[in-house]
C-alpha positions as CSV (number, residue, x, y, z in Angstrom):
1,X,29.5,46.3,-30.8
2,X,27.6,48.8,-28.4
3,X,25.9,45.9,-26.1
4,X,29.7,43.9,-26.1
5,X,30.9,46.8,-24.7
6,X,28.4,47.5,-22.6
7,X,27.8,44.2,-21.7
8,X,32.0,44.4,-20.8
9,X,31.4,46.7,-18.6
10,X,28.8,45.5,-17.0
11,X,30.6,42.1,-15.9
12,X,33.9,44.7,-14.7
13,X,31.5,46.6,-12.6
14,X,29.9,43.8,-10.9
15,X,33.3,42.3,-10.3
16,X,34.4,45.3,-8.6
17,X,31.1,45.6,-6.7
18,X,31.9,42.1,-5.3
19,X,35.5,43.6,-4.5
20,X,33.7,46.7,-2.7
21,X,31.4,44.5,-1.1
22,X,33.8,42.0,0.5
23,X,36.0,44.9,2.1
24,X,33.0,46.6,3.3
25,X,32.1,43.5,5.0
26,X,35.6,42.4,6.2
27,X,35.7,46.4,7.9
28,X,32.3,45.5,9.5
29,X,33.1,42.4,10.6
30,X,36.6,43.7,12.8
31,X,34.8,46.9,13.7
32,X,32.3,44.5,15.2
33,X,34.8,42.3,17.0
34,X,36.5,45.0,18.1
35,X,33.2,46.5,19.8
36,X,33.0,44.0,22.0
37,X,36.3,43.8,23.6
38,X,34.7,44.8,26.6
39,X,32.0,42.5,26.9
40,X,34.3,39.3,26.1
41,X,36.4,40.8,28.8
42,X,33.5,40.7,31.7
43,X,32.5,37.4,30.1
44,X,35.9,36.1,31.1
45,X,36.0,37.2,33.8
46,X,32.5,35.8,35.2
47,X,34.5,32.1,33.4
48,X,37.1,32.4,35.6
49,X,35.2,33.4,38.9
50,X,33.7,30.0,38.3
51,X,30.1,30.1,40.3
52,X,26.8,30.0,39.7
53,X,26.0,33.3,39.0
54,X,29.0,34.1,37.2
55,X,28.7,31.3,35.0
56,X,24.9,33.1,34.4
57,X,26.3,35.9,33.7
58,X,29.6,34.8,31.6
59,X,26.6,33.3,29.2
60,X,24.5,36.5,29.4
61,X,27.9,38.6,28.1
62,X,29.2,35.8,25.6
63,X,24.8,36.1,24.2
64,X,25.0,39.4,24.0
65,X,28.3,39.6,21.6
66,X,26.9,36.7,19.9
67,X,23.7,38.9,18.6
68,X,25.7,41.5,17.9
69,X,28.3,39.7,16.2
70,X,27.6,35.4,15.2
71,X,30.8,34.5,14.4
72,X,32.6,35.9,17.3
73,X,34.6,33.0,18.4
74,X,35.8,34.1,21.5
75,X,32.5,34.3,22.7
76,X,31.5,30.8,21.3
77,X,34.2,29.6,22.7
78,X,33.0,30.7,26.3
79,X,29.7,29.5,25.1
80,X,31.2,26.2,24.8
81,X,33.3,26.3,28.2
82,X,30.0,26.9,30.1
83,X,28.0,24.3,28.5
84,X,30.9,22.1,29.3
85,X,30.9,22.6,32.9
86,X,27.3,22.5,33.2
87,X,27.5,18.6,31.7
88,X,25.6,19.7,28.1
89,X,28.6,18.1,25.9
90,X,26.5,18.3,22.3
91,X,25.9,22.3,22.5
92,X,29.1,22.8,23.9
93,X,30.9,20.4,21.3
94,X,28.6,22.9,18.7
95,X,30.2,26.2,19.9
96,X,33.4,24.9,19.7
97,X,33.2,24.2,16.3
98,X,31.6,27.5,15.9
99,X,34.5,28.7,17.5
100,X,37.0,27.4,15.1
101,X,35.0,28.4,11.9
102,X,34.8,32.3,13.3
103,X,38.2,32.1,14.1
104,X,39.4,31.5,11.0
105,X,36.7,34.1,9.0
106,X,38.5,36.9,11.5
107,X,42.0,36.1,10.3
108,X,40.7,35.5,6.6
109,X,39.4,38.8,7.0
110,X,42.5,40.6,9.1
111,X,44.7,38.5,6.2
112,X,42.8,40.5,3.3
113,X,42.7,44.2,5.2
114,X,46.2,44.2,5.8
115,X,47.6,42.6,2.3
116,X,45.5,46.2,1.4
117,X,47.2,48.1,3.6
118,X,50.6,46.7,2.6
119,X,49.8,47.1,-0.8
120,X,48.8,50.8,-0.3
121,X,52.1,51.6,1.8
122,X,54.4,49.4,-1.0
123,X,52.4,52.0,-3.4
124,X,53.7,54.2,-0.9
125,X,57.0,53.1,-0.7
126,X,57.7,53.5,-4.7
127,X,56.1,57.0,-4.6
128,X,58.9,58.4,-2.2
129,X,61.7,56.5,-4.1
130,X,60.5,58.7,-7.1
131,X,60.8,61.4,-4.7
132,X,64.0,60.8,-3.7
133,X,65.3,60.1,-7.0
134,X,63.5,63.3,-8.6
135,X,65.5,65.2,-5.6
136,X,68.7,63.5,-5.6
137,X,69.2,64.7,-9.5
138,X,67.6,67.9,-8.8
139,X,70.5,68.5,-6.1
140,X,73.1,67.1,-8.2
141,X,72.2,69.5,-11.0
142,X,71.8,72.6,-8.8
143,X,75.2,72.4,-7.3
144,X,77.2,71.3,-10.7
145,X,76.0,74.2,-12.4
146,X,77.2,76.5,-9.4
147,X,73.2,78.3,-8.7
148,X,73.3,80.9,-6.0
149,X,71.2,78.2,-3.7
150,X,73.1,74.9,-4.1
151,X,71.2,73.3,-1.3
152,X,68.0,74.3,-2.0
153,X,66.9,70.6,-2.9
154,X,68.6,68.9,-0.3
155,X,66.7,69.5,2.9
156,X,63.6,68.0,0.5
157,X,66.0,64.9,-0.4
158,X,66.5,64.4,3.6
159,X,62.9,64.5,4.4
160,X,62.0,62.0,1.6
161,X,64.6,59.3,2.6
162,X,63.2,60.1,5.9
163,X,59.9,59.2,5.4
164,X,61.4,56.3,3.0
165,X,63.2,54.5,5.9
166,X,59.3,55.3,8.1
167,X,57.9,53.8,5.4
168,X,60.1,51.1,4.5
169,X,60.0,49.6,8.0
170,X,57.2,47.7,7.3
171,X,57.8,46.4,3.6
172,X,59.6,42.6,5.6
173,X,56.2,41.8,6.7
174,X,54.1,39.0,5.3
175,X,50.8,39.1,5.5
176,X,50.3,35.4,4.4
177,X,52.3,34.6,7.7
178,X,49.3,35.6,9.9
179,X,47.7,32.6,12.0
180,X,45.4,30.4,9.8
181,X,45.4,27.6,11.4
182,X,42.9,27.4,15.0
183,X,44.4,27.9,18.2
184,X,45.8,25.5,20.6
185,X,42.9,25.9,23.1
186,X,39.9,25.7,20.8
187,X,41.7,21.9,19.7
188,X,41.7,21.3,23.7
189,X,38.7,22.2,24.3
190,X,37.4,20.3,20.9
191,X,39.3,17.3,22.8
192,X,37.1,17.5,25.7
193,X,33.8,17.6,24.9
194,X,34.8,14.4,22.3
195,X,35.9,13.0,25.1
196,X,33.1,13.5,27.4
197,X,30.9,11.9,24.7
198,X,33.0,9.3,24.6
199,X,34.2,9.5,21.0
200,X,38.1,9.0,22.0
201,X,39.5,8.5,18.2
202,X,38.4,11.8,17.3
203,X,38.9,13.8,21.0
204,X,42.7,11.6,20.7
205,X,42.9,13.8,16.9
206,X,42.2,16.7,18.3
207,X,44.9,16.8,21.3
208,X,47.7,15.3,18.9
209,X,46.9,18.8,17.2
210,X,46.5,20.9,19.8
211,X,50.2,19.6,21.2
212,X,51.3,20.1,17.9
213,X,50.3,24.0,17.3
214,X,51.8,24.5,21.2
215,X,54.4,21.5,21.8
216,X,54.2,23.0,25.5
217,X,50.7,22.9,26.4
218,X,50.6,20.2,29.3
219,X,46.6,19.7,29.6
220,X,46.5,18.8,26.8
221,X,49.4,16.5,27.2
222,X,47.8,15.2,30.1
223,X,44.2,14.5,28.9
224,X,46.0,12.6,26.2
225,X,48.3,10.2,28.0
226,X,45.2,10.0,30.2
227,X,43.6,8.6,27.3
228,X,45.9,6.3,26.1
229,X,46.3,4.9,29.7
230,X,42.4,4.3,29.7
231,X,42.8,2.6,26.4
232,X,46.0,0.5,27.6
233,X,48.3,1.9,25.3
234,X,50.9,2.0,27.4
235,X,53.8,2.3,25.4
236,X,52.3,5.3,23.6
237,X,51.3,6.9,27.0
238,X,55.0,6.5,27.6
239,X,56.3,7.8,24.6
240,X,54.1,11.0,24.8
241,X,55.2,11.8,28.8
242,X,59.1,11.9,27.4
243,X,57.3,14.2,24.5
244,X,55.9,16.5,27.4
245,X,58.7,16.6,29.6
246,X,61.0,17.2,27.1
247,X,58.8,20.2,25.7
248,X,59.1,21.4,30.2
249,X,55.0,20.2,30.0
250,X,54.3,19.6,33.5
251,X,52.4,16.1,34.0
252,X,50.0,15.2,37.2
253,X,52.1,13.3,39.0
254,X,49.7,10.5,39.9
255,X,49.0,10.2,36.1
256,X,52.6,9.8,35.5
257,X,53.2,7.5,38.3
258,X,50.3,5.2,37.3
259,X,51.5,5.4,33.1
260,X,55.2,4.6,34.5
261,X,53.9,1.4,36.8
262,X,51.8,0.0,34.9
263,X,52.1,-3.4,33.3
């Protein structure tokens, strides 16, 4: 009986080890990412400058966060843009997929730590309705029996419905409603280096979802009726450039000229 229970025990305390374990290493993780704000900043920064040199360093920042932190997808994702417009499609297809994957192990993470949190204030929350309650009949009975301090309780009953309503501003939220699904741009950019290598069924997949996460996001509107129009599907092309305008998705007009004359 003495080695089921301990054996019992065993399996509870490994199971909360694992539980330990994970939010420990969900904590790192964000602490990590957060670190680096900084770095991903400059590294943008060099991106958008757009020469040489800043492309050099843009891949010296987005290295160094990558060391410190491998899943940062931010900073594969820049990885991947300057690979891109240095003409090395297969690594930068490579960091955009790494991009997508660390994307969705930072929300996974943020997902858990906040169901926590939410948890702890709901725990909260019940805590200071006992208060309340505990101090609403506490009031009631000091006053009905006439005691020489009949407010004595209620100043205590204000604060805790006080700190109730604090408290009870964030109960609506639902954790489950934070993003799990990959931005707009990493799809885009997924698109692109397809497309450069020429695989156009799978670049095609990838804007069709990046238009549908952001039904306004013209480049990627364009690079797909651009695609279509390579591919003679004209009537699609067409279809899609009503989809963008409708959606205010502005179209090159020389793209939409040549989808709209063609025959």
């Amino acid at each position: 009986m003495k080695k089921k229970i301990m054996a019992l025990f065993g399996l509870v305390l490994c199971a909360l080890i694992r539980i330990v374990s994970a939010q420990d290493k969900n904590v790192a993780l964000l602490n990590a990412y957060a670190t680096l704000s900084d770095r991903i900043g400059r590294a943008e920064a060099a991106l958008k400058r757009g020469g040489r040199g800043d492309l050099e360093n843009c891949e010296k920042e987005a290295l160094f966060c990558l060391g410190k932190l491998p899943e940062h997808h931010e900073a594969h994702l820049l990885m991947s843009q300057v690979f891109y417009k240095r003409g090395e499609y297969v690594p930068a297809l490579e960091h955009v997929r790494a991009a997508e994957e660390g994307f969705l192990k930072l929300t996974e993470a943020m997902t858990v730590m906040e169901q926590k949190r939410m948890k702890e204030q709901a725990d909260s929350v019940a805590g200071l309705i006992d208060d309340v309650q505990d101090y609403t009949a506490a009031d009631q009975a000091a006053k009905s029996r006439g005691s020489c301090q009949p407010y004595r309780y209620s100043k205590d009953l204000e604060d805790a419905k006080n700190k109730l309503i604090k408290e009870g501003r964030w109960t609506d939220k639902d954790p489950s409603q934070a993003m799990t699904q990959v931005p707009a741009e990493y799809r885009f950019w997924h698109g692109n280096c397809l497309f450069r290598l020429k695989r156009l069924p799978e670049a095609e997949a990838e804007y069709l979802l990046a238009v549908k996460i952001n039904p306004a996001y013209a480049e990627a509107y364009n690079n797909l009726i651009n695609l279509l129009y390579i591919e003679k599907r004209l009537d699609e092309a067409r279809s899609l450039l009503s989809q963008a305008e409708a959606h205010k998705a502005s179209i090159q007009p020389g793209l939409k000229k040549a989808v709209l004359e063609a025959r």
